[in-house]
N, C-alpha and C positions, 0 to 999 in steps of 0.2 A: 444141587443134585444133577448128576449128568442124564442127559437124555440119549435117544437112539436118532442118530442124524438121520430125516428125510426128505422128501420133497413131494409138495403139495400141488395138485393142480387143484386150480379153480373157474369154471366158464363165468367168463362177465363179459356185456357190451364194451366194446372201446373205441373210442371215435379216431376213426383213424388220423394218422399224424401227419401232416403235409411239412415235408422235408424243405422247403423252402420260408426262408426267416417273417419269421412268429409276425402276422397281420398283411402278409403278401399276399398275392389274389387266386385262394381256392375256390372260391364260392363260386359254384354252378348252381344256376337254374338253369331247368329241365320239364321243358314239354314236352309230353308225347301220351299213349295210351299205356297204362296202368291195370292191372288184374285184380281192381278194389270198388268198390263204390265212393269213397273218399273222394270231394272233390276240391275242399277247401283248400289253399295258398299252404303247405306243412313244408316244415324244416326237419331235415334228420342230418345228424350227423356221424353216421357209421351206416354200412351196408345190411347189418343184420336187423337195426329198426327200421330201417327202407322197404325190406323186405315183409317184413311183419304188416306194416301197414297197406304196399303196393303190391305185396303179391310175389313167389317167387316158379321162376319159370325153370321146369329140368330142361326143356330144350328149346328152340327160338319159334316163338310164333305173333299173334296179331300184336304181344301190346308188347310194343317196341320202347316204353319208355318203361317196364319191370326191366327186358333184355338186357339195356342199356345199366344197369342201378352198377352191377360188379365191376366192370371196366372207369364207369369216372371215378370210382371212388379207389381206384389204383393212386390219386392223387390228390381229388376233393378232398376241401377242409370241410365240406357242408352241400348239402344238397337240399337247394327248392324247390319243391313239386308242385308241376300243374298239371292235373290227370284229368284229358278231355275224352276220356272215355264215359259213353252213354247206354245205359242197360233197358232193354225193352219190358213192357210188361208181362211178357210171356213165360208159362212155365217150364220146363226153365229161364232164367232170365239168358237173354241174346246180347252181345257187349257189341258195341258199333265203336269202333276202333279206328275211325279212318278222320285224320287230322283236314277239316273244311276253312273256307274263310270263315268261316261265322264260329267254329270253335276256335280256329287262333286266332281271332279279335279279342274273344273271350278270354282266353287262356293271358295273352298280351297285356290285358285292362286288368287281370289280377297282381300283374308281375310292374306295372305303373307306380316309381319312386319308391322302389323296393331297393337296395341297397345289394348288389352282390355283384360278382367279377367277368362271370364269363357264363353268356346263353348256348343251351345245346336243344337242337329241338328232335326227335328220336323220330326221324322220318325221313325222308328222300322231298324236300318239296319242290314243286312247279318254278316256274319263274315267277309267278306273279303269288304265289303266296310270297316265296323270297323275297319279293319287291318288297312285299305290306313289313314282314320283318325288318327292312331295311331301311324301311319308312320309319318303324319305329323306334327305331334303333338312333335313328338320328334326333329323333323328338328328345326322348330320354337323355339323350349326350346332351342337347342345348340345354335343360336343367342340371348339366353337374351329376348326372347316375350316367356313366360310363360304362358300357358292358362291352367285351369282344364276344362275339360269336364265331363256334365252330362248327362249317355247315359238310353235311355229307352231300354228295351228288354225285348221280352216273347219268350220263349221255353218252349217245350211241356215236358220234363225231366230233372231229373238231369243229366245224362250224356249228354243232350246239351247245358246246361249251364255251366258244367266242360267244355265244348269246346270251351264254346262263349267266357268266363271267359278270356281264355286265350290270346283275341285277345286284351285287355286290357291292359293299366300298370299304372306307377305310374303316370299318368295325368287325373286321372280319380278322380272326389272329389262325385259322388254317380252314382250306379245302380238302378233304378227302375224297379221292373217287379211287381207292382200293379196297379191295378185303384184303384183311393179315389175317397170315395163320399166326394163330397168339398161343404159346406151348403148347404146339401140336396140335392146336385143332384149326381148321379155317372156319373164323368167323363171317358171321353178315357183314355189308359196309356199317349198320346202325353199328352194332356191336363193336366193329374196328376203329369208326368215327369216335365213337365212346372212347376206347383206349387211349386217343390222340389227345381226346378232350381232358383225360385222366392226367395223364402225361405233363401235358401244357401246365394245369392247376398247378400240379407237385413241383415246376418249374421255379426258382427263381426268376423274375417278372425280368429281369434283364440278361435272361438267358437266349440267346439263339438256338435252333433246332436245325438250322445248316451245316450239310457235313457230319450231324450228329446220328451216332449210333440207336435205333429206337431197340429197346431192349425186350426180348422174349419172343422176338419175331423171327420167322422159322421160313417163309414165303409171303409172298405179295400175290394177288390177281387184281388187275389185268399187273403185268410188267410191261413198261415203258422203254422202249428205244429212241435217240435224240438225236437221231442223224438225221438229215433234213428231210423234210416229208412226212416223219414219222409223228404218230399223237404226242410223244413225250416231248417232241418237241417243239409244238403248238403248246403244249400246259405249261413250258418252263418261260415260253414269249407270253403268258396271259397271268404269270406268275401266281398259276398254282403248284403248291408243292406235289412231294409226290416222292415213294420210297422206294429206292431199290438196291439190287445185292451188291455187296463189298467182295463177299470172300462167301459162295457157296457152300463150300467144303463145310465153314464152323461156323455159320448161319448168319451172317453178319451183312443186317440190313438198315440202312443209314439214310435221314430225309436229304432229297438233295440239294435243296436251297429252299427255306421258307423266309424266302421275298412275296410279300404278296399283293394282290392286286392295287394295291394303292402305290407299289413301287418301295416299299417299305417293310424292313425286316419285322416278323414277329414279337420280336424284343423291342422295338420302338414304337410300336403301336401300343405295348401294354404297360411298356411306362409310362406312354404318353397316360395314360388311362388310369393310371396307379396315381399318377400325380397329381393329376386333375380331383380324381376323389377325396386324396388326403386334403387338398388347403378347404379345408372348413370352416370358409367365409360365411357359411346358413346362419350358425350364430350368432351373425352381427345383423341379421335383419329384426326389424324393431328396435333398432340400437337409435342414438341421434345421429346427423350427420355433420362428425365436427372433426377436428384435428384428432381431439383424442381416439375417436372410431375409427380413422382412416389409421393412424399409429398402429392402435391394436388391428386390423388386417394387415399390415405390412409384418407387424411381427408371427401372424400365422403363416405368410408366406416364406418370410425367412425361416423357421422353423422345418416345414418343409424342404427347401434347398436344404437346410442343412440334412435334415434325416435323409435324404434323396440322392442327394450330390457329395456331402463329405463322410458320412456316414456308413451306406450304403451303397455307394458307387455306381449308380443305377444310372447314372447321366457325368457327363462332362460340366454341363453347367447350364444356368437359369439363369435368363435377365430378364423383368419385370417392372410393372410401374402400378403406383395406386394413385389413381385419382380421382376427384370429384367432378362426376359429368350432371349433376344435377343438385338441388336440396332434396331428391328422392331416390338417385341413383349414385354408386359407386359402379365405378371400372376400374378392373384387376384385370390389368392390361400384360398376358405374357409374349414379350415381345420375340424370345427367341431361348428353345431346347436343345442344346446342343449337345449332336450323337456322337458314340463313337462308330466307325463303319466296322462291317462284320467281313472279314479275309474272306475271301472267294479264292485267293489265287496265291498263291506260292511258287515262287521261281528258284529249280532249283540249278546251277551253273557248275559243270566239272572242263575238265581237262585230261588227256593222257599224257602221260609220257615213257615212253618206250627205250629201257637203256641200250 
């Protein structure tokens, strides 16, 4: 029996889809202050259950990590929350929204051998909170959970971002100190850092963002000039990125170089990171320590080069050794990653001739 053709809408949740190949690194965790009493370690993976549980904000105020929910998930595959937001006993209750050492210790110790890709913390922090981040950050890399973080900051010169800079290191996959206007509105630097951090996720893990076009941006504040003397170009020698206009006219505003402080492109920091997570040597503890164990880790390391390297193209190549440094200890010795370098420069050569 013929029917009458039409078309059905229907509202469902859908977790959003990170355009980069299936098990590449969306996963943000995300600290900051939340519009919920929920404090427990929770995962969502779409903006609309984010919302529901952390609160949604019509315009930007104290709790910078609701602000923050729409912009990462422009590219998150998942979102883990740590809401250090604190409610008074007062009638009404009064939300204390302001990120201390003792809540990101806290917040920190919940996110300890937690499994995910990349930290955002929905603040402007100090130098010496950044330190303690950075401290941790390094703790966590020496067990094999490898995070990059993407930090926001504004200082008021360059000799305080020569300072800040330095609280920094090689876990860092971008700096922002702009606001974007993001389709026509100018956002906070939280909310624009978010975009970057959105961005990044939806990236393929051996993508560069030098040179590249950031899309839906419409203006920058501050804009940078790089002629000497100027801030832009004290940020471009301390290798913070940093976006500015191509083509006015049709809005075309492109990151300049995301080299960063460690002297190393964004894409090489996160494969570094990508690949470190995948060899999934955990397994073999509690294993004996014999020929056949050390076999079986070589063969999870080859596996890797191969998804990594001939597969995936994500590197040039991996050289490697397994050995036995004890009856208690193995060493998974990578002796050398080799990149490919990212074009900065292009020369281009004419000639006239006049008949």
């Amino acid at each position: 029996m013929a029917t009458e053709p039409k078309v059905v809408v229907r509202q469902q949740a859908v977790t959003t889809q990170n355009e980069s190949v299936p098990g590449q690194a969306g996963r943000i965790a995300i600290i900051g202050a939340f519009d919920s009493e929920v404090t427990a370690l929770t995962a969502v993976n779409n903006s609309r259950s984010a919302h529901t549980i952390f609160g949604t904000m019509a315009t930007e105020g104290n709790f910078k990590g609701t602000d923050a929910i729409d912009n990462l998930f422009v590219g998150a595959s998942e979102l883990l929350v740590v809401n250090i937001t604190t409610w008074s006993d007062a009638t009404p209750p009064v939300a204390s929204t302001t990120i201390t050492a003792e809540k990101l210790a806290a917040a920190l110790a919940k996110l300890e051998n937690e499994e995910f890709d990349m930290l955002f913390i929905a603040d402007d922090l100090t130098d010496a909170l950044q330190t303690t981040v950075t401290t941790w950050l390094d703790t966590e890399f020496a067990k094999k959970y490898c995070h990059g973080q993407v930090v926001q900051m504004s200082r008021a010169n360059a000799s305080a971002y020569t300072t800040s800079v330095a609280t920094v290191n090689d876990n860092v996959y971008y700096i922002n100190t702009q606001q974007l206007n993001i389709n026509g509105t100018l956002q906070s630097l939280n909310r624009s850092t978010a975009y970057i951090a959105g961005i990044i996720a939806g990236m393929d893990v051996n993508k560069s963002l030098t040179a590249k076009v950031i899309p839906n941006v419409s203006a920058v504040s501050p804009e940078y000039l790089t002629a000497s003397g100027e801030l832009g170009a004290t940020l471009l020698s301390l290798n913070i990125p940093f976006i500015a206009c191509r083509n006015r006219n049709n809005n075309i505003y492109y990151c300049v170089n995301s080299q960063l402080p460690d002297g190393l492109d964004l894409y090489i920091n996160r494969v570094r990171d990508y690949v470190i997570n995948r060899i999934a040597v955990e397994t073999f503890l509690g294993e004996i320590n014999n020929d056949v164990t050390l076999e079986g880790i070589r063969n999870i390391v080859d596996s890797v080069i191969h998804e990594c390297v001939d597969l995936l193209g994500l590197l040039d190549s991996i050289e490697y050794t397994v050995e036995e440094a004890s009856s208690t200890c193995v060493n998974v010795i990578i002796e050398k990653m080799v990149f490919d370098g990212v074009i900065t420069e292009i020369d281009i050569y004419y000639s006239i001739e006049v008949q």
